[in-house]
Structures are given as C-alpha cells and as structure tokens.
C-alpha positions as CSV (number, residue, x, y, z in Angstrom):
1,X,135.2,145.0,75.5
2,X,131.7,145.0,74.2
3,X,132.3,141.1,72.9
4,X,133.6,139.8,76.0
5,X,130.6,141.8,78.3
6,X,127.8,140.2,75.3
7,X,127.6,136.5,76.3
8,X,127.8,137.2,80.3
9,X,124.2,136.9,82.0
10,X,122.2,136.0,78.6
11,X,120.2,133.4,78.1
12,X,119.7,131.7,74.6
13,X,116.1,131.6,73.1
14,X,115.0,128.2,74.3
15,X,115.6,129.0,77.7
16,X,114.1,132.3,77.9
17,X,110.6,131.3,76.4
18,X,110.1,128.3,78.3
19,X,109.4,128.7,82.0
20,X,111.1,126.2,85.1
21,X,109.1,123.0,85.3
22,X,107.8,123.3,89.0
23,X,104.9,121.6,89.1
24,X,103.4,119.6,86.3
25,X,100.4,121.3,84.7
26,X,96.9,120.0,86.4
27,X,93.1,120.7,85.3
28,X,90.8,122.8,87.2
29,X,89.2,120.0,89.4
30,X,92.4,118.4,90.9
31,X,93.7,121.4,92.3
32,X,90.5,121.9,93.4
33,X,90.8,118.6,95.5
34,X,94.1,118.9,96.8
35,X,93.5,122.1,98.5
36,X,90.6,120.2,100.4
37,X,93.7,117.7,101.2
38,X,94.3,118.1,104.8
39,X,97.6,117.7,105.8
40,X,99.5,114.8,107.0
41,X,99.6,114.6,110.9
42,X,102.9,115.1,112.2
43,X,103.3,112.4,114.2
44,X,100.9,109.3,115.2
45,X,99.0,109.6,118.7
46,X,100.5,106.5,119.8
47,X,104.0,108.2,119.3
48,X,103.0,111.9,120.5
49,X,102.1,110.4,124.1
50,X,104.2,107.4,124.7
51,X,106.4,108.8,127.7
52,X,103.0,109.7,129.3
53,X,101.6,106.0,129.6
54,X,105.2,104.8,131.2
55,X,105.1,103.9,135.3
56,X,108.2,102.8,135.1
57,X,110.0,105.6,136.1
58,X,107.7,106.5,139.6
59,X,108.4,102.9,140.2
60,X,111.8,103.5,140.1
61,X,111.3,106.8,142.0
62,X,109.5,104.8,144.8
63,X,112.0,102.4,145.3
64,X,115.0,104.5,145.3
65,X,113.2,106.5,147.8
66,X,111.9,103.4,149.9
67,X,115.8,102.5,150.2
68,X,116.7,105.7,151.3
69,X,113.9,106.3,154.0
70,X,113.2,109.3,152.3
71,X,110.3,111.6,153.2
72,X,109.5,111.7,149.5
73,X,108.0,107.9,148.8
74,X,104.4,109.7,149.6
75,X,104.8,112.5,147.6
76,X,106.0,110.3,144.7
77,X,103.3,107.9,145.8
78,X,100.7,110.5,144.8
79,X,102.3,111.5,141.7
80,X,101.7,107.5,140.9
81,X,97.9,107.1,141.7
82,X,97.4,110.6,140.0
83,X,99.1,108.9,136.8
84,X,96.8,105.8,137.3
85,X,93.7,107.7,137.4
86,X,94.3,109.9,134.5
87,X,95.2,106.6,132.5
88,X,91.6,105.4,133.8
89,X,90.3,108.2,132.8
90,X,91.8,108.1,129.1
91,X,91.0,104.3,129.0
92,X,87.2,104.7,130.0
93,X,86.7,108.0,127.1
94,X,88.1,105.4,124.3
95,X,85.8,105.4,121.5
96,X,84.3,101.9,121.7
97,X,85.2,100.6,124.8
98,X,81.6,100.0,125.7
99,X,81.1,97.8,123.2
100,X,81.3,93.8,123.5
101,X,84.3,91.8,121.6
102,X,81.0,89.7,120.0
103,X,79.4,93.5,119.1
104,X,83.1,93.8,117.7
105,X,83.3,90.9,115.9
106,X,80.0,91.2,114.3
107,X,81.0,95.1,113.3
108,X,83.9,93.5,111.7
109,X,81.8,90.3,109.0
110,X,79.6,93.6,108.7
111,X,82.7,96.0,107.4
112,X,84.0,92.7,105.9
113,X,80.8,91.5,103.5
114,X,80.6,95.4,102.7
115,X,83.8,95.7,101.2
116,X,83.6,92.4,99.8
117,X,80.6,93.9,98.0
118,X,82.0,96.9,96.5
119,X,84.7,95.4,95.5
120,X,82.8,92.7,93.4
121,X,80.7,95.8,92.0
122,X,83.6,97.6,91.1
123,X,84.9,94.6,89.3
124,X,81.8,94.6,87.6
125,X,81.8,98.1,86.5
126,X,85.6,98.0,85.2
127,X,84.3,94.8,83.0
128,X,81.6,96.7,81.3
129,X,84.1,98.7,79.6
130,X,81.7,102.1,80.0
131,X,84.9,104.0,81.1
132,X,88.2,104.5,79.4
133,X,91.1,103.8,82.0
134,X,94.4,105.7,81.3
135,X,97.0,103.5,80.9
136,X,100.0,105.5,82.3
C-alpha cells in the first residue's frame, strides 16, 4: 500500500523548483509605468449616449397620438422641446465650437508641420546610431 499511495499528489523535481509562468519578469521602471496606466474606458462616449441624441421615437409618439386625438400630443410635445434644448445645450459646451473652420484648419498645418518635424528629428536621431535598438 505504501507504493501505490507514493506517486499520488507528488510532483517531480523540475516542477517543484520552478514556479508558474504568470507574468514575464519586468524591471523596476516598467512596472512603475503601467501602474500609472489608466485603464481603458469601457465604452466610447459616442456609444454610452447614443439613444439620448435619437428624436425619432417622440416623433413617433407625436404622431401616433395626433392620430388618436389624444390629450397626450402636448405632454409628449414638451418632452420633445425639453430634448431639443438639452441637445442645445450639449452642442453649445463642445470644446471648440467657438472656433472658425479657417481657425480649424490653421490648428490643423500647425499639428501637421509639428509632427512632420518630430518625425524628421526622430529619423535623425535613429541614424546617428547613439542608441542600441533591441531587435526582438
């Protein structure tokens, strides 16, 4: 019995020295910088909102009261213009709405010629051969 109850629940050598692989080893400074990560958003502002920007629906509403003569189309009515001015609201606290499309435009060759520029300096620097580049 005590041969049959010796290989149950042991582990040879190789596997008890060497711990699971969970993460790949990292020096000091990168997990340094991916605990300042913050996370991913869960979902996209466009997405988290949609059903708020749709009229559709009160449309719809108004209509299938109008054809009713229902004592409703005003309260629905209301619920409409109190969508449209929250939408104006939203629309008129957009960053950069102020601005001109030519202020716009001219933001953009300025964004533009600046990334040109860094990347032509980066170029540079990578053709100096100062820094050794992992090749992985």
């Amino acid at each position: 019995m005590a041969t049959g109850g010796a290989g149950v629940g042991v582990r040879p050598v190789e596997e008890q020295q060497q711990p699971p692989p969970l993460q790949a080893p990292q020096p000091p400074e990168q997990q340094g910088e991916q605990k300042l990560q913050p996370p991913p958003p869960q979902q996209p502002p466009q997405q988290q909102g949609q059903e708020d920007f749709s009229f559709l629906p009160l449309v719809h509403d108004i209509i299938k009261c109008m054809d009713k003569d229902s004592q409703d189309v005003h309260q629905v009515l209301n619920e409409l213009k109190t969508k449209f001015q929250e939408m104006r609201k939203m629309i008129s606290a957009m960053p950069g709405i102020g601005v001109s499309p030519e202020q716009q435009q001219q933001q953009l060759r300025s964004l533009r010629e600046q990334v040109r520029t860094k990347n032509e300096l980066l170029q540079k620097y990578k053709s100096l051969c100062m820094f050794e580049i992992p090749k992985e």
